[in-house]
N, C-alpha and C positions, 0 to 999 in steps of 0.2 A: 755529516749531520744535516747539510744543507740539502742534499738529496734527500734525505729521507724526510724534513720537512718537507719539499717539493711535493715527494711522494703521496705524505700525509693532507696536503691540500687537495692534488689530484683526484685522490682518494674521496674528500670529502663532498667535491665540488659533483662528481660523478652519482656519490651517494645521496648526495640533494636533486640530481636530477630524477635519478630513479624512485624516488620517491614522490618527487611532482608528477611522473610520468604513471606512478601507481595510485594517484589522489584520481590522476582523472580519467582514468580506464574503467569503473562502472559508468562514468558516464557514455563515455566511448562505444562500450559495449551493451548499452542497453538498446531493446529492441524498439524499433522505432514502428507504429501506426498510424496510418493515414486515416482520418474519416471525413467521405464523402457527406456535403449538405444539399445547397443550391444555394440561389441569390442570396445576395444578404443584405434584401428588403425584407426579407420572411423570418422566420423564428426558429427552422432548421438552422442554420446559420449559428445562431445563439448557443443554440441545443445542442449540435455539436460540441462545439467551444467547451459548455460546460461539463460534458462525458469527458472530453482529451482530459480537462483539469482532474478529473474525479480521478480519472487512471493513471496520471501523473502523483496524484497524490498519495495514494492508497494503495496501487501496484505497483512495487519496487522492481525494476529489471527492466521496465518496458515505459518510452516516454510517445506520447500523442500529440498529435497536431489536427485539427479540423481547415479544412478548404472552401471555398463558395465552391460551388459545379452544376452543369445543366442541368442540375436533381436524380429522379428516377431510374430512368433509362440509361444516361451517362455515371450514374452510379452504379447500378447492376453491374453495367459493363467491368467498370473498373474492379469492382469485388471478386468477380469471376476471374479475371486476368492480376488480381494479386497485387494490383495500383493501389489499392483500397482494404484495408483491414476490417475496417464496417463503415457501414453508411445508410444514408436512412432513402424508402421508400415508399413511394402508395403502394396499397395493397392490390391494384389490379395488375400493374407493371410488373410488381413480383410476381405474380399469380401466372400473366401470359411469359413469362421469362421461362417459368419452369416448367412448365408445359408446352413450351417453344410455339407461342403463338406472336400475332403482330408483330413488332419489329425483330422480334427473335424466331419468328415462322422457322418451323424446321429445324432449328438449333434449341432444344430444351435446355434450359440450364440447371439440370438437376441435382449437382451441387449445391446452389442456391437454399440458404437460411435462414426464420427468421430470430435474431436474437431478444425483442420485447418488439409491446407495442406502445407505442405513445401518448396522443392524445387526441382530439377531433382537429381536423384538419376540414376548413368551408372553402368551398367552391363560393366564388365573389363576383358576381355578374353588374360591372357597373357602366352608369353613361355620367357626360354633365347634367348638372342640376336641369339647363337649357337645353338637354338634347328632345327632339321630336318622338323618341322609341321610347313609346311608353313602359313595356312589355317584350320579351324574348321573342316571340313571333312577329313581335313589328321588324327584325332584321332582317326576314327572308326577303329574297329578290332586290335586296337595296344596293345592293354589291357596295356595303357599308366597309371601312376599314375595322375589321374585330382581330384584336391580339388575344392569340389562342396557346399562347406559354411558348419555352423556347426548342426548337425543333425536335421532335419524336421523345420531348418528355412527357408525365405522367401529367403532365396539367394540360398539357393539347391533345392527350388523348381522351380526357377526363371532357374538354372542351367538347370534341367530338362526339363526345356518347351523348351531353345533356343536349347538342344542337340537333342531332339526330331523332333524340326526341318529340322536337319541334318539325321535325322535317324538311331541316336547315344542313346542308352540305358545303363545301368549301364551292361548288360551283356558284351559291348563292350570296358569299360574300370576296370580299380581297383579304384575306387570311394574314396578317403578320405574328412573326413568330419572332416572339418577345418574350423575354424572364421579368419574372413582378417587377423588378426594379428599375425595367427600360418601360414596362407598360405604362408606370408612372407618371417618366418623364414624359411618352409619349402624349399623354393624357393634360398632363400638363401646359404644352403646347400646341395642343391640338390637332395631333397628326394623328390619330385613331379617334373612330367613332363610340365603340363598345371595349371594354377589358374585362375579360376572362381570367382570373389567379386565382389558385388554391395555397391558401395561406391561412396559417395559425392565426386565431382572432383573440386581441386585436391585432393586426399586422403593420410593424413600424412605416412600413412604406404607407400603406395607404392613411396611418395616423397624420404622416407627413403629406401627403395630396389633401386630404381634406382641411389641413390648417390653410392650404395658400386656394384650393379652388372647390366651389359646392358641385357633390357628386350625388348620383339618386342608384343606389340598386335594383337591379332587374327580379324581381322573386322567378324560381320555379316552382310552380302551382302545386298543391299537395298531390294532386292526380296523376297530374307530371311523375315528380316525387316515387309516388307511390309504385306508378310501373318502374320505375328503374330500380327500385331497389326491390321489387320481385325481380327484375331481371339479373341484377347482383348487386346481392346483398350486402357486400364490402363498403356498399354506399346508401347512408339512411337521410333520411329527413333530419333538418335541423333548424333552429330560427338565432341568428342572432339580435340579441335585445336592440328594441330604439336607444340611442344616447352613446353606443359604443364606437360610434364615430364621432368627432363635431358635424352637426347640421344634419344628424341621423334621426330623423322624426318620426319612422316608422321602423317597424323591425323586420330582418329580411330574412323570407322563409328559401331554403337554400338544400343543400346537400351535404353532407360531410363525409370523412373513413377516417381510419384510423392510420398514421404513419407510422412503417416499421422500421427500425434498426436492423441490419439484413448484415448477414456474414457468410465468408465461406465455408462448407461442410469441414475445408482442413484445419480450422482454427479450433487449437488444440482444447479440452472442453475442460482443463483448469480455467486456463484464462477466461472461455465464455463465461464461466461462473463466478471468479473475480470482478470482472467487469460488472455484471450484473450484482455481485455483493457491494460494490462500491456506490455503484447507481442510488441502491435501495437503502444499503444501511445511511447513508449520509443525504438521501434525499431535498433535506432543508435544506444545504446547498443552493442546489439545482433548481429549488421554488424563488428562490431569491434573485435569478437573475430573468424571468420572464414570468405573468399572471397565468398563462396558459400551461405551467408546467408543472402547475401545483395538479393536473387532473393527471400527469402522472404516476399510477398506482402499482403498488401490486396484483390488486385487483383488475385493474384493466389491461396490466403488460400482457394478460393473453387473450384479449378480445380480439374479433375484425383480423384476426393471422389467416393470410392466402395463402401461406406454404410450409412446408413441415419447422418445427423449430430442432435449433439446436440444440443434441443430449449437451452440450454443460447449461444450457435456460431450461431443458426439460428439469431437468436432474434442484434446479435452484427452486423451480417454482414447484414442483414436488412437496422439498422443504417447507417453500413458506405457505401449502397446502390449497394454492389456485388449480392445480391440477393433480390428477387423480392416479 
């Protein structure tokens, strides 16, 4: 009898295990997603954050995580190579990626997807309140320190194309390659002259530089403006309001595009339309944890796209009749 009690404990002790062991095997087993952001001075970052949450909540089998990362370029990268499930990008980065131009010269990455678009995204040209550079063209020749975003992302090539404009080259300044959130600091302490970021407005970082120091931004000129976005259109005129900094007394006329959520052509096209139902149906969400995320629409998730989108986003926005 006593064996068989033995037995009967044995028995049960084994039987508790397998069943702790079968509580936590969906967990175990669900699919796990990377999504690439950048700094997390910016509002990618956030944005992120709040897509993982959406897919954690709403897509059962598969759990998300968001990352800071060198944004654009070092994003691409990783989507391609499978590090990254989605993640977000400008739209000329995509655009030279899949057609294998600049930093992907010769290597098209024609996998490359866009799953939505975003929202406006400014190019932010600032100095101290105290700096001598009145204006963008006052940089040329100064071989001034200007941080131009962090190396071979979409915000120093963004840098490149508006100095260009100007007829301003890396020969004409000391170039440092900084992510919004070191440009800050640097700015802060005074180790750079001019900062360069393309960040969601308003941008926590620079909310944070303007509490502790006065900063003046640099406008580009509607003319300016004007020819680049004939020359590409993924980037239009924009102003944002005086008052949306402290100590912002003018309003700065600027540049903006639209950021895309990008994936690989192998992502399976339930899940792209999952994700994308999650996104859209629960929206308010997503408004609630940044002011810039309420211009997330259905309506606009297919503006400003540099590269084919993906059938499960074609196939949704279909549905909710943004496309034809």
């Amino acid at each position: 009898m006593r064996g068989n009690a033995r037995l009967k404990t044995a028995l049960a002790a084994i039987l508790c295990a397998c069943l702790v062991l079968a509580l936590a095997l969906p967990a175990a087993a669900e699919k796990r997603l990377s999504i690439g952001t950048a700094s997390t001075g910016g509002s990618w970052y956030p944005l992120g954050g709040g897509v993982a949450n959406m897919i954690n909540k709403y897509i059962p089998g598969y759990y998300a995580s968001a990352h800071p990362s060198g944004a654009s370029i070092e994003n691409i990268r990783a989507v391609m190579k499978g590090r990254d499930a989605l993640a977000l990008s400008m739209p000329d980065a995509a655009y030279y990626a899949y057609v294998g131009k600049g930093p992907f010269q010769g290597k098209p990455q024609k996998g490359l997807r866009c799953l939505f678009s975003t929202y406006p995204v400014d190019i932010q040209i600032y100095v101290l309140a105290d700096s001598p550079i009145k204006k963008i063209s006052d940089i040329k020749g100064k071989n001034l320190k200007v941080a131009v975003g962090a190396p071979g992302s979409g915000t120093e090539k963004m840098a490149q194309y508006v100095l260009k404009a100007y007829g301003i080259t890396y020969d004409d300044i000391d170039e440092q390659f900084l992510s919004a959130t070191e440009t800050t600091a640097a700015m802060k302490d005074g180790n750079i002259d001019v900062a360069i970021v393309t960040l969601g407005t308003p941008a926590p970082t620079l909310m944070d530089l303007c509490s502790q120091r006065k900063i003046r931004f640099l406008d580009i000129e509607p003319e300016v403006a004007k020819k680049i976005n004939k020359d590409f259109p993924a980037y239009f005129p924009r102003t944002i309001p005086a008052g949306t900094y402290k100590g912002m007394t003018k309003p700065h006329h600027t540049l903006a595009w639209m950021g895309l959520f990008i994936v690989n052509q192998n992502m399976p096209e339930k899940l792209a339309y999952d994700i994308l139902k999650a996104v859209f149906d629960h929206k308010a969400e997503l408004d609630k944890i940044h002011a810039k995320f309420k211009l997330i629409t259905v309506q606009n998730a297919v503006k400003g796209v540099s590269i084919p989108m993906h059938p499960g986003a074609v196939k949704f926005f279909k549905e909710r009749g943004v496309l034809k």
